[in-house]
Backbone as CSV, one residue per row, in Angstrom:
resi,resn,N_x,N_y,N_z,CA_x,CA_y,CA_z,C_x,C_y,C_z
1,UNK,-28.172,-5.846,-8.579,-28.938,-6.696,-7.656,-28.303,-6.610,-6.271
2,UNK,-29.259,-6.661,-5.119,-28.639,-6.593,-4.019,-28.652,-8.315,-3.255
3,UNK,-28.051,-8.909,-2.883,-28.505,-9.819,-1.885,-29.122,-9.535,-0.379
4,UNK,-29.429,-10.486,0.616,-30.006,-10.567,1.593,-29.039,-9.536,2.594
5,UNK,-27.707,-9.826,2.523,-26.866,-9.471,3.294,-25.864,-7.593,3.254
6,UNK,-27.432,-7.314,1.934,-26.915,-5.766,1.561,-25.741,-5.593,0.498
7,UNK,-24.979,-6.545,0.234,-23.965,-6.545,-0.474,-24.413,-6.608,-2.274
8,UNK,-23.719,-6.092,-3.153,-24.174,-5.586,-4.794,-23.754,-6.951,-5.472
9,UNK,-24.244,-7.668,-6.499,-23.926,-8.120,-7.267,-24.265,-7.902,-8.306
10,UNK,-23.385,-8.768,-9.680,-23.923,-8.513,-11.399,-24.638,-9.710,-11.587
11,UNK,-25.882,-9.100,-12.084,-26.512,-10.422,-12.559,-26.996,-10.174,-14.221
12,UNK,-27.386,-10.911,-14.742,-28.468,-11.102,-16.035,-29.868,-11.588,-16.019
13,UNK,-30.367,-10.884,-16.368,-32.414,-11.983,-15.724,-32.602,-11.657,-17.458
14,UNK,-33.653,-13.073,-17.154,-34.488,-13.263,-18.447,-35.908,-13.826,-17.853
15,UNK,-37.304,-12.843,-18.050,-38.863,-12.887,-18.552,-39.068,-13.824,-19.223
16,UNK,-39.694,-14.986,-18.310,-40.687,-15.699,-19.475,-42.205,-15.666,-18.520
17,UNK,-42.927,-15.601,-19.731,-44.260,-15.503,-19.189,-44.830,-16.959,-19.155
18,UNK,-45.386,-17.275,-18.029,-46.496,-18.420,-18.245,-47.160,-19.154,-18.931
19,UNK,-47.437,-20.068,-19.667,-48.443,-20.085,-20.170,-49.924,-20.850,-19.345
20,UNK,-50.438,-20.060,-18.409,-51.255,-21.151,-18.107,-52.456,-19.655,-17.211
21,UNK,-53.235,-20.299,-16.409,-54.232,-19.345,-16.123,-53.801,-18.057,-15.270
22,UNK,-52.622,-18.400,-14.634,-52.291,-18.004,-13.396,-51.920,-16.109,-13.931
23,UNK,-51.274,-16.311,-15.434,-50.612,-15.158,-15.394,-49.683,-14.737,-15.083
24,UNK,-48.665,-15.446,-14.819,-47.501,-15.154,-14.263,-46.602,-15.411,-14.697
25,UNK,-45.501,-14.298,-14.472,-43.625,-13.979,-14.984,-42.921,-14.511,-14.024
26,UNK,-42.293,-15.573,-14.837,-41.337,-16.138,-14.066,-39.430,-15.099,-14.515
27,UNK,-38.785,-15.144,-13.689,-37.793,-14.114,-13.578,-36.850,-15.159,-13.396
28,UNK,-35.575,-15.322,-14.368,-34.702,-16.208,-14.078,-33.559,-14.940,-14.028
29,UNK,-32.532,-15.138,-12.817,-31.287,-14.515,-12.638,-30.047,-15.543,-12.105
30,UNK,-29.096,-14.886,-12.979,-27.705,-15.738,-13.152,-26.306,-14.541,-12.314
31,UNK,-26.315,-15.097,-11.255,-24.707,-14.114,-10.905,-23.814,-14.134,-11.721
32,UNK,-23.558,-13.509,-12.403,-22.625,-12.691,-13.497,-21.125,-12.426,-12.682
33,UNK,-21.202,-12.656,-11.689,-19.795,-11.902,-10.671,-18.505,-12.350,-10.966
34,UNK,-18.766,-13.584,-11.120,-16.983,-14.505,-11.521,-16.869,-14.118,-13.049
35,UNK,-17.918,-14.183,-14.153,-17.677,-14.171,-15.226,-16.925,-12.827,-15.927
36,UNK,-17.430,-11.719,-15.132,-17.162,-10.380,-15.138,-15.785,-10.396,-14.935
37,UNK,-15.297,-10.650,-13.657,-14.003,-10.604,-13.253,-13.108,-11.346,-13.887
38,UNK,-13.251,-12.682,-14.812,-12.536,-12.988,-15.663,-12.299,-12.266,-17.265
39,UNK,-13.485,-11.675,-17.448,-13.207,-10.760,-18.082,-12.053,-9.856,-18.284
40,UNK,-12.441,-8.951,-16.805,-11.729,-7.607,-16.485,-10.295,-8.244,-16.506
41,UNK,-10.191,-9.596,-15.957,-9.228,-9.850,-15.929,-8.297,-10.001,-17.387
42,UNK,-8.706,-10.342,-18.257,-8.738,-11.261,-19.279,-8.072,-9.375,-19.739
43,UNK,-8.941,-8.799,-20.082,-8.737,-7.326,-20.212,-7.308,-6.530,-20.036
44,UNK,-7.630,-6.435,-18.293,-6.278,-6.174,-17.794,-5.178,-6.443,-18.205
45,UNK,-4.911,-8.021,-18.455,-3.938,-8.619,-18.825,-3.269,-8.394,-20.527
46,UNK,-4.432,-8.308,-21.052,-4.342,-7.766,-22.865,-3.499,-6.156,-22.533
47,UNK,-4.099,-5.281,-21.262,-3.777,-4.345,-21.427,-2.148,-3.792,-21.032
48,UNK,-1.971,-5.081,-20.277,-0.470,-4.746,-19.839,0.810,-5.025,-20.746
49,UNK,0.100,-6.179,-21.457,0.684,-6.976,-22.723,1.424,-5.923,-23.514
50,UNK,-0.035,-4.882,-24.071,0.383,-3.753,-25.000,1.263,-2.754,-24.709
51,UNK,0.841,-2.175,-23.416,1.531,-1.664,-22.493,3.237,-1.507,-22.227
52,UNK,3.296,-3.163,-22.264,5.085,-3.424,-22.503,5.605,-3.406,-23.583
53,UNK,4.841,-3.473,-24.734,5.470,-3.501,-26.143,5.676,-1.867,-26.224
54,UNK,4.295,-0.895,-25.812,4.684,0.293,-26.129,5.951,0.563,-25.231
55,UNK,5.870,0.438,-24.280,7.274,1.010,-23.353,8.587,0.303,-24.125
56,UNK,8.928,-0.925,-24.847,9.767,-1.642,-25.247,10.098,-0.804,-26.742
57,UNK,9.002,-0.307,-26.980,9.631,0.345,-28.310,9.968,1.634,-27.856
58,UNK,9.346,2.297,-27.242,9.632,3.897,-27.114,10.867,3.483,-26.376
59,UNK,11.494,3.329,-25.220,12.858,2.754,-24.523,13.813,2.426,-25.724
60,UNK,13.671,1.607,-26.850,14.721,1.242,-27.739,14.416,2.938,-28.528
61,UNK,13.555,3.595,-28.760,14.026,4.870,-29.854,14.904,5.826,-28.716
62,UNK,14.492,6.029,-27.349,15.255,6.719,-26.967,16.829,6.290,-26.410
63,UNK,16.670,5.650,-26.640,17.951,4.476,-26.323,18.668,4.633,-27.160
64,UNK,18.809,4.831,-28.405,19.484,4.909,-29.908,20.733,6.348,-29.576
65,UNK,19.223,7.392,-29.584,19.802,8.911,-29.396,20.897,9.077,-28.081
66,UNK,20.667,8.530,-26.688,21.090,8.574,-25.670,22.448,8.173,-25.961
67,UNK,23.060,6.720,-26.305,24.036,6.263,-26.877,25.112,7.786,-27.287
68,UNK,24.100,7.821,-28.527,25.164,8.779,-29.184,25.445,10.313,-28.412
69,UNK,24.909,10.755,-28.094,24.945,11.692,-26.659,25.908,11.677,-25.883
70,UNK,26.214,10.073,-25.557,27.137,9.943,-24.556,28.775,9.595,-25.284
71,UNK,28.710,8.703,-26.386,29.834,8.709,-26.937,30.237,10.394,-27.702
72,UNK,29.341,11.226,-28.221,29.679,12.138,-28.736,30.744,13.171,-27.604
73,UNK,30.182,12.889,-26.078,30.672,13.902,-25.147,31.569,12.962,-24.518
74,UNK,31.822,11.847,-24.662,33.143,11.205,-24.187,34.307,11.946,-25.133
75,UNK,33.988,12.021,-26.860,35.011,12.304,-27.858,35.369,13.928,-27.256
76,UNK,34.593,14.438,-26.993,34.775,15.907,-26.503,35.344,15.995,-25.541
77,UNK,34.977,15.324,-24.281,35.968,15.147,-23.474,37.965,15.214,-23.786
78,UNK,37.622,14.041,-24.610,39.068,13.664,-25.153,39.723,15.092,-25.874
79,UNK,38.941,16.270,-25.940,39.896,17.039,-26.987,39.504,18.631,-26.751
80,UNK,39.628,18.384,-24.752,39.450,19.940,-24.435,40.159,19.621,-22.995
81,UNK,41.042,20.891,-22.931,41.536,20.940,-21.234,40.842,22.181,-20.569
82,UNK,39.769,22.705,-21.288,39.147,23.593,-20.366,38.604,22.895,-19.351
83,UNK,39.215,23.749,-17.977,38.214,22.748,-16.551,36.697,23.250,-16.851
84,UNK,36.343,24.384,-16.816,34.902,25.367,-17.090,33.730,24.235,-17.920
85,UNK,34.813,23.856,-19.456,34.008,23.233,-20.349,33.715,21.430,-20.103
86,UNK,34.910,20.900,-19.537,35.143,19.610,-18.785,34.019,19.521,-18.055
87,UNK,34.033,20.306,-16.882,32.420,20.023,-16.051,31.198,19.773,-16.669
88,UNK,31.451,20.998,-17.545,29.721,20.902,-17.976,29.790,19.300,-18.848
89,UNK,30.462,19.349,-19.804,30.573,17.820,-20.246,30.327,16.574,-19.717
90,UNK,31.327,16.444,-18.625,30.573,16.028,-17.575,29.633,15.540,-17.152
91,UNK,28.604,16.806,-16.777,27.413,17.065,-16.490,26.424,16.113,-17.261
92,UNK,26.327,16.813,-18.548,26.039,15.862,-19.710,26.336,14.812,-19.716
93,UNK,27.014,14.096,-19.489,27.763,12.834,-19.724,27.088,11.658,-18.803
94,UNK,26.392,11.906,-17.194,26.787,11.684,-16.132,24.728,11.854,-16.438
95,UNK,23.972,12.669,-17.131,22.806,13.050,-16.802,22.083,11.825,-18.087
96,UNK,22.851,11.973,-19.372,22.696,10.632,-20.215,22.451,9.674,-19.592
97,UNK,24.044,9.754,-18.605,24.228,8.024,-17.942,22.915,7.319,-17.726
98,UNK,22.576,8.550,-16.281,21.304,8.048,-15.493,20.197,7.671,-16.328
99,UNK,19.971,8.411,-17.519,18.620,8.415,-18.563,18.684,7.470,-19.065
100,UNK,19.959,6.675,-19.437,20.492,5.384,-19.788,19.869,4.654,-19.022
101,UNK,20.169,3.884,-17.884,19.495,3.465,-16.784,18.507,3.078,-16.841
102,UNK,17.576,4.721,-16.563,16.319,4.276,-16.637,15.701,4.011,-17.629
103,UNK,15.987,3.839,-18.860,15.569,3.494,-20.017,15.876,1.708,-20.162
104,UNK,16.941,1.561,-19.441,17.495,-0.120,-19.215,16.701,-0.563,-18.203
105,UNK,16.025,0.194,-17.442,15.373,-0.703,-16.108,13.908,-0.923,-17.020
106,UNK,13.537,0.371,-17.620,11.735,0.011,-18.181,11.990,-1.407,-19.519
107,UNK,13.259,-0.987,-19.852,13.152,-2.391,-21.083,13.229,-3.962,-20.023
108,UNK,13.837,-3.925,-19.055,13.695,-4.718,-18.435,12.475,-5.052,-18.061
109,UNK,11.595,-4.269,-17.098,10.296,-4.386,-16.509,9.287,-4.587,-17.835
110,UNK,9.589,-4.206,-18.662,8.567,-4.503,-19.957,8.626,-5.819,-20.935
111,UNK,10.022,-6.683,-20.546,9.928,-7.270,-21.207,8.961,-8.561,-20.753
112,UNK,8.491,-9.117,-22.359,7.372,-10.231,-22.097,8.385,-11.253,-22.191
113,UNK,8.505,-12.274,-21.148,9.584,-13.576,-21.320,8.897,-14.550,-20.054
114,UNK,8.653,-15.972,-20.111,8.845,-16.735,-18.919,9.853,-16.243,-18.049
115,UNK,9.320,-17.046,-16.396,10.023,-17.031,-15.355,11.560,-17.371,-15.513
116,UNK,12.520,-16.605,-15.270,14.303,-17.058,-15.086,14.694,-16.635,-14.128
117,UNK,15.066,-17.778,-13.277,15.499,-17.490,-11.880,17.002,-17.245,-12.137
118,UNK,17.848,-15.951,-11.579,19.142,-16.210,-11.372,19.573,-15.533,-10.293
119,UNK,20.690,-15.199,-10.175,21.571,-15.179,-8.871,21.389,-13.123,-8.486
120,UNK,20.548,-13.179,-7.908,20.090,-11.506,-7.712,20.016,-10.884,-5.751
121,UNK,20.865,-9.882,-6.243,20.931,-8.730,-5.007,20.169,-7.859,-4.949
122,UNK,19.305,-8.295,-4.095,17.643,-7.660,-3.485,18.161,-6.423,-3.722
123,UNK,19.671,-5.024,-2.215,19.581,-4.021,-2.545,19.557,-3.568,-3.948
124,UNK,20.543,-3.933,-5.048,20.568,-3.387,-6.122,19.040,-3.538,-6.487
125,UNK,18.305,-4.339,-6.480,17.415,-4.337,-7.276,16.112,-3.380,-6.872
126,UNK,16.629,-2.886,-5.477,15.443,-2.313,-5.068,15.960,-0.182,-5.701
127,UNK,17.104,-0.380,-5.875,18.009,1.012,-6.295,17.724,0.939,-7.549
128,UNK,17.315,-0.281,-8.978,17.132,0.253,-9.871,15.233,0.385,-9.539
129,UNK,14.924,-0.043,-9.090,13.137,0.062,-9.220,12.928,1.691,-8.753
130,UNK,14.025,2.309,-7.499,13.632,3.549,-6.841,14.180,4.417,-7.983
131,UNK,14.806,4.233,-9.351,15.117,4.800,-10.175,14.371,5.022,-11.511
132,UNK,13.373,4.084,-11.173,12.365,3.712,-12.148,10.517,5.097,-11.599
133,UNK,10.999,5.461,-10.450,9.831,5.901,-9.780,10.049,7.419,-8.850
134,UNK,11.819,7.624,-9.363,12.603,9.010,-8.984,11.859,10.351,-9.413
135,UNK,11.273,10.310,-10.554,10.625,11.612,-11.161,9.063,11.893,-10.184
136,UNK,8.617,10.869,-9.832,6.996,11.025,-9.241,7.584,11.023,-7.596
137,UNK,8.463,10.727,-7.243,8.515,10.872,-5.401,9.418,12.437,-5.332
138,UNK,9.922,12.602,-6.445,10.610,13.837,-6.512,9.451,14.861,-6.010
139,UNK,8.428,14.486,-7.485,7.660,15.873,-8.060,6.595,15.840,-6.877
140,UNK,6.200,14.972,-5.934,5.515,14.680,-5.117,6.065,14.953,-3.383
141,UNK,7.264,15.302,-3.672,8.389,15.205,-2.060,8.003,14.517,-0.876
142,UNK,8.475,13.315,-1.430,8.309,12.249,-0.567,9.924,11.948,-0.225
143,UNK,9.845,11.736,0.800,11.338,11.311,1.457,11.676,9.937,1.657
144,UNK,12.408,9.295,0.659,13.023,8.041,0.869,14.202,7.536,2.202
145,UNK,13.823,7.533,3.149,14.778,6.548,3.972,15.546,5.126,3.649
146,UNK,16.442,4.839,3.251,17.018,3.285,3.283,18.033,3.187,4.476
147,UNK,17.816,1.444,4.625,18.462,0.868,5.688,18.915,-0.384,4.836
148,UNK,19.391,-0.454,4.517,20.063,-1.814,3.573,21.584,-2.132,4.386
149,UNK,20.958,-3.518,4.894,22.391,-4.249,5.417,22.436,-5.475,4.184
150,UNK,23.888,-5.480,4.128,24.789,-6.416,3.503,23.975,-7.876,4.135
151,UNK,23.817,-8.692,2.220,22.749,-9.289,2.052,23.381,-10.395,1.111
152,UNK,22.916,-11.684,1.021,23.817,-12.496,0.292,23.012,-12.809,-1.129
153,UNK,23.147,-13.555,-2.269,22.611,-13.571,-3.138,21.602,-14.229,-2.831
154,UNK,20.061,-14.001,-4.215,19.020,-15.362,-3.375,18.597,-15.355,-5.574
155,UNK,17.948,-16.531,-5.342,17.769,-17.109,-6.697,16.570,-16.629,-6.901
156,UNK,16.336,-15.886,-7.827,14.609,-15.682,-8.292,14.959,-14.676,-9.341
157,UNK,13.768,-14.539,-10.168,13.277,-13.634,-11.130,13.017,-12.446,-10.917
158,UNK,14.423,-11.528,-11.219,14.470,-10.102,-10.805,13.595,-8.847,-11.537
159,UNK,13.162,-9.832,-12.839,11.841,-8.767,-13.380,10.715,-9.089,-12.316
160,UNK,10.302,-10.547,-12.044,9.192,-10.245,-11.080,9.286,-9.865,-9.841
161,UNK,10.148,-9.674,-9.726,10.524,-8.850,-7.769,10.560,-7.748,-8.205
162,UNK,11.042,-7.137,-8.793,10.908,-5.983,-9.369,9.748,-5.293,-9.710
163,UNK,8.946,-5.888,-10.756,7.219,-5.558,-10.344,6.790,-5.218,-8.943
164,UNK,7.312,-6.432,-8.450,6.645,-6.772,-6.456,6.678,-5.261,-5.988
165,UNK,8.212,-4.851,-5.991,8.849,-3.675,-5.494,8.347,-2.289,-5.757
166,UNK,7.427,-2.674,-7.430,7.232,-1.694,-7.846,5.794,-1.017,-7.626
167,UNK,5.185,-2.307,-7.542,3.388,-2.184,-7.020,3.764,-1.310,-5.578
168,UNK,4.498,-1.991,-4.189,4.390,-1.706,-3.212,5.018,-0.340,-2.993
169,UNK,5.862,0.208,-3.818,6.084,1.726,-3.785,5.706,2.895,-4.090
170,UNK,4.369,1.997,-5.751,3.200,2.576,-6.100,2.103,3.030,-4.723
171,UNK,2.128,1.401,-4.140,0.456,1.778,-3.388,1.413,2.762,-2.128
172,UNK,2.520,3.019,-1.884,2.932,3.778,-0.588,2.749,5.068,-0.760
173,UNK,3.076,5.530,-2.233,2.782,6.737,-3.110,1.122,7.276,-2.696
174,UNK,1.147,6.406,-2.700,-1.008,6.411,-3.319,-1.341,6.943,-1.812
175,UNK,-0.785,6.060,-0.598,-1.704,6.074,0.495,-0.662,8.141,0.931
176,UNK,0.450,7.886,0.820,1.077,9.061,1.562,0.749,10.210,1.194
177,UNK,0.341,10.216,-0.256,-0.621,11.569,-0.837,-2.120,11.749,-0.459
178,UNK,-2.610,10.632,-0.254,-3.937,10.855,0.367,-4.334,11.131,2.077
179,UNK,-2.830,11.039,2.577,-2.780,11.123,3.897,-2.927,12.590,3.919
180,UNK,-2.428,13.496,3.220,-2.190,15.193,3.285,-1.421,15.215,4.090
181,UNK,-0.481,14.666,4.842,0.835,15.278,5.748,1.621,15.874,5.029
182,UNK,2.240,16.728,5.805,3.347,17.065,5.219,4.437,16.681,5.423
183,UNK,4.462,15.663,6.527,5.654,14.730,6.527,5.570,13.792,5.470
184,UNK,5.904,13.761,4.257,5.684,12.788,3.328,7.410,11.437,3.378
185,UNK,6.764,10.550,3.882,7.947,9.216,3.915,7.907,8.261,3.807
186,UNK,8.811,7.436,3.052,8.719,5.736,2.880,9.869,5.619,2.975
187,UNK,10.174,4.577,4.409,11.330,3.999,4.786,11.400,2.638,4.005
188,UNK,12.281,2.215,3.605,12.663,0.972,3.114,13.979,0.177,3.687
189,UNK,13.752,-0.535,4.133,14.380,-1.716,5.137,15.023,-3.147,4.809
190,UNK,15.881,-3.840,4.583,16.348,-5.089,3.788,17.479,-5.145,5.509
191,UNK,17.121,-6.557,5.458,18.003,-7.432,6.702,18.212,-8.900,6.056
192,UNK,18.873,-9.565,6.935,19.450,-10.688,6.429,18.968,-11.930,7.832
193,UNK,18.509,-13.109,7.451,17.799,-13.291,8.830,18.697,-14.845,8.779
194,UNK,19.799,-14.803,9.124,21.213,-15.733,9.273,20.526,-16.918,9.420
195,UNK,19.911,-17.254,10.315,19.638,-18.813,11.085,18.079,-19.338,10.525
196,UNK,17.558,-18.776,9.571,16.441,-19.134,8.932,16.993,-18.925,7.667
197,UNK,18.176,-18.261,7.031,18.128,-18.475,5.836,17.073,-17.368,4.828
198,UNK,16.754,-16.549,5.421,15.993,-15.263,4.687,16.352,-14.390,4.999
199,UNK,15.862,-13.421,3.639,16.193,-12.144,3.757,14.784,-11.632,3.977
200,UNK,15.188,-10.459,4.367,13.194,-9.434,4.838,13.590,-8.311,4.195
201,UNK,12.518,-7.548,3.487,12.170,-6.345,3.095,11.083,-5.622,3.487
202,UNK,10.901,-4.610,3.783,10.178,-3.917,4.555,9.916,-2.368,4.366
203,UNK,8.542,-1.957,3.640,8.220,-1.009,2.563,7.524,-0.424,4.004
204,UNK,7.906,0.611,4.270,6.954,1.084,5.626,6.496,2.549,4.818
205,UNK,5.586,2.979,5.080,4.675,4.732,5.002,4.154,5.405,5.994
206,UNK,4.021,6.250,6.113,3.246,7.337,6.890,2.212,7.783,6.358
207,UNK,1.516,6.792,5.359,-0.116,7.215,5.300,-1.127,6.814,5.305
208,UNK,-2.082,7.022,4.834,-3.079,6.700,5.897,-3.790,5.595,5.934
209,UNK,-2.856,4.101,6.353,-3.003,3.561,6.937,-4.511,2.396,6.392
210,UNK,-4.770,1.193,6.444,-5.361,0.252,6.235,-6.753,-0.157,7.034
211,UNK,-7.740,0.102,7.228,-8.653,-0.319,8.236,-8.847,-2.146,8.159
212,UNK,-8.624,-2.308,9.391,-8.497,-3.782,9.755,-9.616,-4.634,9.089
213,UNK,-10.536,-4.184,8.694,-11.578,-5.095,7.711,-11.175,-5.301,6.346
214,UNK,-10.793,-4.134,5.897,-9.722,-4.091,4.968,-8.732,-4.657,4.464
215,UNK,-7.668,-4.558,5.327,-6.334,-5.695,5.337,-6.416,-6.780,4.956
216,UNK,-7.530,-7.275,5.288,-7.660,-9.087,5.338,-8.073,-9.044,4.082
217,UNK,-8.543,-8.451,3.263,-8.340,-8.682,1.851,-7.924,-7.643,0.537
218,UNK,-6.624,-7.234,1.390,-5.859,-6.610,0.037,-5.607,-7.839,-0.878
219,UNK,-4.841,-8.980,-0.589,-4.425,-9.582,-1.794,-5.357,-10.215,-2.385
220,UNK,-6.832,-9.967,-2.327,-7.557,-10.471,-2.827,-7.807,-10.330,-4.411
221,UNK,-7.889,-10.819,-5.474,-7.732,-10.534,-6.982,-8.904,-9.426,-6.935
222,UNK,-8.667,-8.690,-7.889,-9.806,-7.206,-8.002,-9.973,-6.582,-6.940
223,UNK,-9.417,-6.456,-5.712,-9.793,-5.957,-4.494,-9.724,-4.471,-4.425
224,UNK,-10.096,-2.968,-4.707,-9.581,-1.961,-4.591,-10.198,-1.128,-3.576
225,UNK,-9.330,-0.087,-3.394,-10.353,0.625,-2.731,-10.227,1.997,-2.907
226,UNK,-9.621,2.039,-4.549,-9.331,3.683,-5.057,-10.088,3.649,-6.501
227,UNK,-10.421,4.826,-6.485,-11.718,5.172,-7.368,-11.383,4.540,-8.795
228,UNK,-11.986,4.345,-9.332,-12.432,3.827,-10.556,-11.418,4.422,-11.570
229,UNK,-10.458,3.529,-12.185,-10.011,3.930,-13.140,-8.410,4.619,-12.484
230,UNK,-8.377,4.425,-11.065,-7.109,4.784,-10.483,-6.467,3.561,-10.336
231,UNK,-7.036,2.245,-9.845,-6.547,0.885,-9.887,-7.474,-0.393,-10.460
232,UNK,-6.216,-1.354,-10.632,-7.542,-2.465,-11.096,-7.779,-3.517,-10.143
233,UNK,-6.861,-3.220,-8.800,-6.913,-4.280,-7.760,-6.350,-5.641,-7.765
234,UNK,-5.453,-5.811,-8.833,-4.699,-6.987,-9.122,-3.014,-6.252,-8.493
235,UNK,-2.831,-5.445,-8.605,-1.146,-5.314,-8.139,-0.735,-6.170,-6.814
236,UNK,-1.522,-6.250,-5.832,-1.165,-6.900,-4.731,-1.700,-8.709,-5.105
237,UNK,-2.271,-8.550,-5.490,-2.804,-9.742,-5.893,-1.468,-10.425,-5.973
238,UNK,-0.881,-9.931,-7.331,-0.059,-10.440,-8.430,1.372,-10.471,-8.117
239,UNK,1.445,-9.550,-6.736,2.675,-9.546,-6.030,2.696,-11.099,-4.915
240,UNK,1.740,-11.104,-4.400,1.322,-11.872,-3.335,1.563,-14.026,-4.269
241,UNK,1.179,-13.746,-5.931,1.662,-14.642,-6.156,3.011,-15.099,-6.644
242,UNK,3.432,-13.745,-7.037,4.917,-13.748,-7.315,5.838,-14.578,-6.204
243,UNK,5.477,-13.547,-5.157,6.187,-14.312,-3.485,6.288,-15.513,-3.207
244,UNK,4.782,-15.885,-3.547,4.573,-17.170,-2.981,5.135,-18.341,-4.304
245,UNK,5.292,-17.652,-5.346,6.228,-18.997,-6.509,7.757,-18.713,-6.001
246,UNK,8.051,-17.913,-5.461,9.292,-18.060,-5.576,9.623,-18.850,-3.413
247,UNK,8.516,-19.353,-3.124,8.801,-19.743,-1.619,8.893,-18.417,-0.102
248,UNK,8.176,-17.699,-0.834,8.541,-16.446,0.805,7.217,-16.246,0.678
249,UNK,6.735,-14.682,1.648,5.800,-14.828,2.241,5.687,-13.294,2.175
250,UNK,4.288,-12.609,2.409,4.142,-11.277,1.965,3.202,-11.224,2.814
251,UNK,3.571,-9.836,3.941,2.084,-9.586,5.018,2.490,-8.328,5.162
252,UNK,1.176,-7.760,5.605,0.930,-6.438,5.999,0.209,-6.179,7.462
253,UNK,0.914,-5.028,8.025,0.475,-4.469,9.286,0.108,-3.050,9.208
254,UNK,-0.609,-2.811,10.075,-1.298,-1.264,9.496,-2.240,-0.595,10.393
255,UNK,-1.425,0.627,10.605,-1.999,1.551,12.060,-3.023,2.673,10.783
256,UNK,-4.254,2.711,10.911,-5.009,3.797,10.065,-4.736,5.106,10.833
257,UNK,-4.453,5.891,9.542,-3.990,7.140,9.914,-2.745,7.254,10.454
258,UNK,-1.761,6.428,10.677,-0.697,6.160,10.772,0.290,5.755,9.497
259,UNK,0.045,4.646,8.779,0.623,4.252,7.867,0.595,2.945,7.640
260,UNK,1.409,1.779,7.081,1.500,0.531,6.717,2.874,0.420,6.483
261,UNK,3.061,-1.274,6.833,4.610,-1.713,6.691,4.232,-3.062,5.829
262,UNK,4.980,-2.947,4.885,4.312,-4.453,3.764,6.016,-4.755,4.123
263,UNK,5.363,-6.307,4.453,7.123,-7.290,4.894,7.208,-8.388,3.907
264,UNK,8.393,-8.504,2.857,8.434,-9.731,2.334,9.778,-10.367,2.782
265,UNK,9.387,-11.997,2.636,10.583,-12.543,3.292,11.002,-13.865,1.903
266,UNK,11.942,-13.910,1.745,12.493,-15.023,0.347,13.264,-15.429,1.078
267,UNK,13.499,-17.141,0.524,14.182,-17.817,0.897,15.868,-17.619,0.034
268,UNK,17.096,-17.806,1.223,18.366,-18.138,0.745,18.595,-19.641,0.092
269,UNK,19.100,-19.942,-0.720,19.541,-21.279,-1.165,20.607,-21.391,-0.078
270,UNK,20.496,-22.853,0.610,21.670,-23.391,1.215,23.129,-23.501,0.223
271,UNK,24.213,-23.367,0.810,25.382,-23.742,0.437,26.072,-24.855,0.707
272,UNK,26.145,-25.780,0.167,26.374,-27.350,0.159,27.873,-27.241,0.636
């Protein structure tokens, strides 16, 4: 159905015929639009559910093997003075580690638990998320810039900042490949803002950029504007409420064909 104003909606109609001389079908229609979207929503949400259980189990089987990998080449270590064979061991040892890691960051991001606020360092947390997303900016050569100044602790739920971190490095991915440059870059930025008591983060790209009609409703729930089945339009959404439970604030600026800078700002706990 279209409305007056050109814009699509979902509706349902139901035919009833008259009964009287005239002959006439009366046409009843119901906007379907909210009901839909609670749906999709309803959907979405089932789908992420599963989503984390599968990542929570596959992470614990490879998690098992990794372990032993690494203690097996520690024992080896212990019972060779070849330098030649030492390195490569090493090597091994050091390539586990990292696989370790990232197998500890997805059990993290997957796990299903209420909100727990504790005592968390934005940089680290933004070094395990860029570790979580190392294989696709690799295979894609995108160039990570960081600027991380020394930052004090702030209280919040480092799985859901972590999501936050993780949507906004997703959609930087998304826009810098569709830009076709070949300058491919996402600077990432963390300051400390002394006399207000916040810290700022600051996801900047070089692609292509937001059209100003646009902007004003990325965080809108379902909002997308990539093809069907590439997003569901809740990531910003869901970031935008994350922010706002934990007291900070999430905005975007955006030169089209230039790029976008998404700024979040969290509050420091005072020190009594």
């Amino acid at each position: 159905e279209v409305r007056c104003n050109g814009s699509v909606f979902l509706v349902t109609s139901k035919r009833i015929t008259l009964p009287d001389e005239r002959k006439a079908t009366l046409f009843v229609m119901r906007d379907m639009t909210e009901m839909r979207q609670l749906q999709e929503q309803l959907y979405y949400s089932d789908k992420l559910a599963s989503l984390g259980m599968l990542v929570s189990g596959v992470a614990h089987e490879i998690n098992n093997p990794l372990t032993g990998v690494m203690g097996y080449t520690e024992l080896l270590l212990t019972k060779t003075e070849d330098g030649s064979l030492r390195e490569t061991l090493q090597k091994i040892y050091h390539s586990a580690e990292r696989c370790k890691k990232i197998v500890e960051n997805l059990l993290a991001f997957a796990r299903q638990r209420p909100p727990q606020k504790a005592p968390v360092l934005v940089n680290e947390l933004i070094e395990n998320t860029l570790e979580l997303r190392a294989y696709w900016l690799r295979s894609n050569n995108i160039e990570i810039q960081k600027d991380f100044q020394s930052m004090p602790y702030i209280k919040a739920d480092p799985q859901q900042l972590q999501q936050v971190f993780l949507n906004l490095i997703i959609n930087a991915e998304d826009a810098i490949m569709a830009s076709g440059k070949d300058e491919k870059l996402l600077k990432i930025r963390t300051s400390y803002d002394e006399p207000n008591q916040r810290i700022v983060v600051e996801f900047e790209d070089n692609g292509i950029g937001i059209p100003e009609d646009i902007l004003q409703r990325i965080f809108d729930p379902f909002f997308t504007t990539k093809p069907v089945g590439k997003g569901t339009g809740l990531g910003l959404s869901i970031s935008h409420g994350i922010i706002t439970e934990h007291g900070g604030l999430i905005s975007a600026k955006s030169t089209p064909g230039q790029g976008t800078v998404f700024r979040i700002e969290l509050p420091v706990e005072r020190q009594e």
